[in-house]
C-alpha positions in Angstrom: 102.6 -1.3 13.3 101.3 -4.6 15.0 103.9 -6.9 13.8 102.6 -9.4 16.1 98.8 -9.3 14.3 100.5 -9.9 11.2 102.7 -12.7 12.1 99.7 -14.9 14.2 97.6 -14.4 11.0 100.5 -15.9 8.9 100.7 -18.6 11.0 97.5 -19.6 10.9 96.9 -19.3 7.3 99.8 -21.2 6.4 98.5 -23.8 9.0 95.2 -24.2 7.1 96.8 -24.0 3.6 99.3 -26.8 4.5 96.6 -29.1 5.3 94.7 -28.9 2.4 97.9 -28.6 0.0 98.9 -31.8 2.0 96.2 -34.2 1.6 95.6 -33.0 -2.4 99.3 -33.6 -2.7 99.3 -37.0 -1.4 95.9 -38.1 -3.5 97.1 -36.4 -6.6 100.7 -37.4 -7.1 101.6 -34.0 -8.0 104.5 -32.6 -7.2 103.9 -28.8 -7.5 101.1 -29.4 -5.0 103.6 -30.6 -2.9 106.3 -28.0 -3.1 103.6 -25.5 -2.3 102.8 -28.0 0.6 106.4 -28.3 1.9 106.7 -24.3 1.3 103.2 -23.7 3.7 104.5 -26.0 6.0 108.0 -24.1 5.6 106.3 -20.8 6.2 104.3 -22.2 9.4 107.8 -22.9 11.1 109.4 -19.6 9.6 106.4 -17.5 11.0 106.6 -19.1 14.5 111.0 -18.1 14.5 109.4 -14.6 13.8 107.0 -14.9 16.5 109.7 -16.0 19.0 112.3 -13.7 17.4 109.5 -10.9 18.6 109.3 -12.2 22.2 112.9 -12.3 22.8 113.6 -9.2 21.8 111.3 -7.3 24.1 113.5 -8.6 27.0 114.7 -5.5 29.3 118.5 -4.3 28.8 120.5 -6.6 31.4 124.6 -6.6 32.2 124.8 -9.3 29.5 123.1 -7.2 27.1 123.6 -3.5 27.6 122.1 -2.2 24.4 119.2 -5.0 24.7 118.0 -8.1 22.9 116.4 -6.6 19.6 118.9 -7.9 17.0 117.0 -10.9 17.7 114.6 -10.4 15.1 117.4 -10.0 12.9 118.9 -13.0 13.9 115.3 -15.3 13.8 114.2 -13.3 10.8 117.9 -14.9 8.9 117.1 -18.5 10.5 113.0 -18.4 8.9 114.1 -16.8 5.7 117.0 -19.9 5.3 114.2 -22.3 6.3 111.5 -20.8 4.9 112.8 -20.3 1.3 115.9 -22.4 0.9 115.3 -25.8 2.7 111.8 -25.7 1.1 113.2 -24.4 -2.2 115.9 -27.1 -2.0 113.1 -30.4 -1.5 110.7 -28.7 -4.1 113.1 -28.7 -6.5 114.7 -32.1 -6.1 110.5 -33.1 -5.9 110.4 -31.7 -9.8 113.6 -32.9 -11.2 112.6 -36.3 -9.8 109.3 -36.2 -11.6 110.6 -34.9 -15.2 113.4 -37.8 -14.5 110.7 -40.6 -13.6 107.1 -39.3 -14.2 104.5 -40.6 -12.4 100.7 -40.5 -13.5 98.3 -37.8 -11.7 94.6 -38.2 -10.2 93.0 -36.1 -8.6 93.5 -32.6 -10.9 90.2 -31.0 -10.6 90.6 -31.0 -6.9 94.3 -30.0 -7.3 93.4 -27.1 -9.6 90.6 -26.0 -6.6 93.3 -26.2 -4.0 96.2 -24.7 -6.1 93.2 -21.7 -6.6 92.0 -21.6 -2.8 95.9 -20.9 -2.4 96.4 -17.9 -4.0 93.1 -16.5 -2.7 94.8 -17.2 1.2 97.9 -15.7 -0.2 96.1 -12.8 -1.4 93.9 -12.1 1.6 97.4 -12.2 4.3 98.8 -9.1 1.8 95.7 -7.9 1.8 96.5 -8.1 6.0 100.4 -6.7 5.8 98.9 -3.6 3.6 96.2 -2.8 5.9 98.5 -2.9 8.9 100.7 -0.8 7.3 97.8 1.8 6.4 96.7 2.1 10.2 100.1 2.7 11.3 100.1 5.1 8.2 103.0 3.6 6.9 103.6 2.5 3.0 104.7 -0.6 1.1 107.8 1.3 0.0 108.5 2.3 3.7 108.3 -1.1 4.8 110.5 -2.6 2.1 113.3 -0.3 2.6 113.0 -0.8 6.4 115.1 -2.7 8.6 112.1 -4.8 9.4 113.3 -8.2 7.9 110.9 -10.3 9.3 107.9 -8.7 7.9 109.4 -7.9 4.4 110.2 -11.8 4.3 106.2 -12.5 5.3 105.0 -10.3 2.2 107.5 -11.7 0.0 106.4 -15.3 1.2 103.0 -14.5 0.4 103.8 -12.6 -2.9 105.5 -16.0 -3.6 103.0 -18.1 -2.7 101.1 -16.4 -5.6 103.5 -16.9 -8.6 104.3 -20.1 -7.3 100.7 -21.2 -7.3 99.8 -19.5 -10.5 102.6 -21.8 -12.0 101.5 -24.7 -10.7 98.2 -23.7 -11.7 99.2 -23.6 -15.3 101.7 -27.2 -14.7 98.1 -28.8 -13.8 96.3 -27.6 -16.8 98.8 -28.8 -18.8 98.8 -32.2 -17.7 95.4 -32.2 -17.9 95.2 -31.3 -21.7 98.0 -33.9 -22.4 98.5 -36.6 -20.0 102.3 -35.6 -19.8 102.7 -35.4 -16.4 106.4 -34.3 -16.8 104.9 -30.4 -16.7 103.8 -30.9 -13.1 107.8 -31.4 -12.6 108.5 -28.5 -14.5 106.0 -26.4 -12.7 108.1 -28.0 -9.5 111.4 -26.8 -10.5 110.5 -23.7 -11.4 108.7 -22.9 -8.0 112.0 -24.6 -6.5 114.2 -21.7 -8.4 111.8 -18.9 -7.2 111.8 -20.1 -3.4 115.9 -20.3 -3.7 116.2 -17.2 -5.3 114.2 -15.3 -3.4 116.0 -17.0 -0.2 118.7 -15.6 -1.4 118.5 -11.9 -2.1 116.9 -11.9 1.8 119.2 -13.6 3.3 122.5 -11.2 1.9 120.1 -8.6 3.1 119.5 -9.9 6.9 123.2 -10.6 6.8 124.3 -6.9 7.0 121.8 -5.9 10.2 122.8 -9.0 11.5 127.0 -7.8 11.4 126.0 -4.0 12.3 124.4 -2.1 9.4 124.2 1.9 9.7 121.3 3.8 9.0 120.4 5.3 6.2 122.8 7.6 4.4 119.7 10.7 4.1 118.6 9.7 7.7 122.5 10.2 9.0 122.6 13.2 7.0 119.1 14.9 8.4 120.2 13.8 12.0 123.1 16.2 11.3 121.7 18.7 10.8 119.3 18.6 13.5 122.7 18.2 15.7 124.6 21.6 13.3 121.5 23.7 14.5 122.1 23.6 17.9 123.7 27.0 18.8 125.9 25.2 21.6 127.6 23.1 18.5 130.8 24.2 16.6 131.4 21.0 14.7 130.5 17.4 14.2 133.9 15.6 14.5 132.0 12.1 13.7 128.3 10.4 13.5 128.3 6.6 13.6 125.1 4.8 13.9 124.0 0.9 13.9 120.3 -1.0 13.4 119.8 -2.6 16.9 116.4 -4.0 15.4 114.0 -2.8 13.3 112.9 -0.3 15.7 116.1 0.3 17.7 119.0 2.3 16.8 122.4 3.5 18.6 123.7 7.0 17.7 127.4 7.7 18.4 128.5 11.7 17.7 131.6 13.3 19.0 130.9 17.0 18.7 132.9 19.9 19.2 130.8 22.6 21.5 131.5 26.2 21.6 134.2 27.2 23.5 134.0 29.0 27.1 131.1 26.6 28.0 131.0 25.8 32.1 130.7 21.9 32.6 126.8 22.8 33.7 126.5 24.4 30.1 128.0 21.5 28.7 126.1 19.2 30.1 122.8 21.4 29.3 123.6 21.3 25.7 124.2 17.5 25.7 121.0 16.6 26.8 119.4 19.3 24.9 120.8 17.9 21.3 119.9 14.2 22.5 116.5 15.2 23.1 115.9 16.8 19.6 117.6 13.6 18.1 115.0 11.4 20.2 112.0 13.6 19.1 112.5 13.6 15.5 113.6 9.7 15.2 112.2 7.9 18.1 113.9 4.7 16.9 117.1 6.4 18.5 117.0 4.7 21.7 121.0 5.1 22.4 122.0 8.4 21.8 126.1 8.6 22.9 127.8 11.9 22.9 131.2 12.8 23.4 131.9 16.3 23.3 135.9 17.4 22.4 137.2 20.7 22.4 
């Protein structure tokens, strides 16, 4: 998948959508435009850690780093999702209360109701650019969400959002605009506030375990040992450890118990032979260590 075609695209949308969420914000007086402003201005700083996070991690293996530098994704993919959805979470939501605690009057709502619109269409259109990305590199929605790929999951839920956060304030702006009672632009604050937090959250428990050495899947381990179990060479599978390097980098630990009577040239032979099979079938396995035991 071109991660790096989804990321640049992010940034640039969330460039454009912060200008115009900006300026409406600041000649409205509404404060839901403005938590989606602080949020695409959150997102334009998020997606540039990702875009870093991406560079850094393509470093060659040195002395320092052995295994290489791809848990930096992991790591920059944690820093955008805290300042992505918490610290923008955190200021829309202090924003809201501030309003339903001291309302202030709105102007400006027809072009706060175009902008709020024009959002979710820009929203829209950068899933629209995750799914196709995922459909050249025939890959699925599903497959990407239960990937190790933090960075991009956090993009589409960003986006996704964007959308509910928009539609909210959508339906804040109507409201005041029937009434007057600029208190439900607050509301529609807090409430997009909550959803940025909450969503910060879930992501950031889940980048927390591939950034402390999560394994790979339990039916991944399981099919990798059998690919290992078939090999004619192996008697038995003393151990199988393995540990997300990145999103596309794994290391693969076995101690295995080859058939006895085996010359050190046979040993060696059937080494290489079950690291190969292990690389063909899951090319993410980039460190393949085995230790054979009698």
């Amino acid at each position: 998948m071109r991660t790096q075609v989804i990321i640049v695209a992010t940034l640039l949308l969330s460039a454009a959508l912060f200008a115009v969420n900006f300026a409406v914000a600041v000649a409205s007086g509404s404060r839901a435009i403005l938590a989606q402003a602080i949020f695409t201005l959150t997102d334009l700083v998020g997606s540039a850690l990702l875009l870093w996070g991406l560079h850094l991690s393509r470093r060659p293996a040195t002395h320092e780093y052995p295994f290489g530098r791809g848990k930096e994704r992991f790591f920059w993919a944690f820093v955008s999702i805290v300042v992505t959805f918490t610290v923008a979470g955190v200021v829309a939501l202090s924003e809201g209360v501030d309003q339903v605690v001291s309302p202030t009057p709105l102007s400006h709502i027809g072009e706060g109701l175009l902008v709020v619109g024009a959002t979710i269409l820009v929203s829209a259109a950068s899933i629209w650019v995750t799914l196709r990305e995922l459909r050249l590199s025939r890959q699925t929605l599903s497959s990407l969400l239960e990937s190790a790929n933090q960075g991009l999951k956090s993009i589409f839920y960003q986006d996704l959002v964007s959308i509910v956060a928009s539609a909210v304030a959508f339906g804040g702006l109507i409201v005041v605009y029937r009434t007057g009672h600029p208190v439900a632009d607050g509301v529609s604050a807090v409430v997009e506030g909550v959803l940025l937090i909450a969503t910060g959250f879930v992501l950031t428990l889940e980048s927390r375990e591939y950034l402390i050495g999560r394994a790979l899947a339990p039916e991944i381990a399981r099919a990798m040992l059998a690919i290992v179990e078939r090999n004619p060479t192996v008697a038995k599978v003393r151990s199988l450890q393995s540990m997300m390097l990145g999103p596309d980098d794994a290391l693969l630990a076995l101690r295995i118990n080859f058939r006895d009577g085996m010359t050190t040239d046979q040993l060696e032979s059937a080494i290489d032979q079950v690291g190969g099979a292990l690389r063909t079938a899951y090319p993410v396995l980039r460190h393949v260590i085995i230790e054979p035991e009698s």
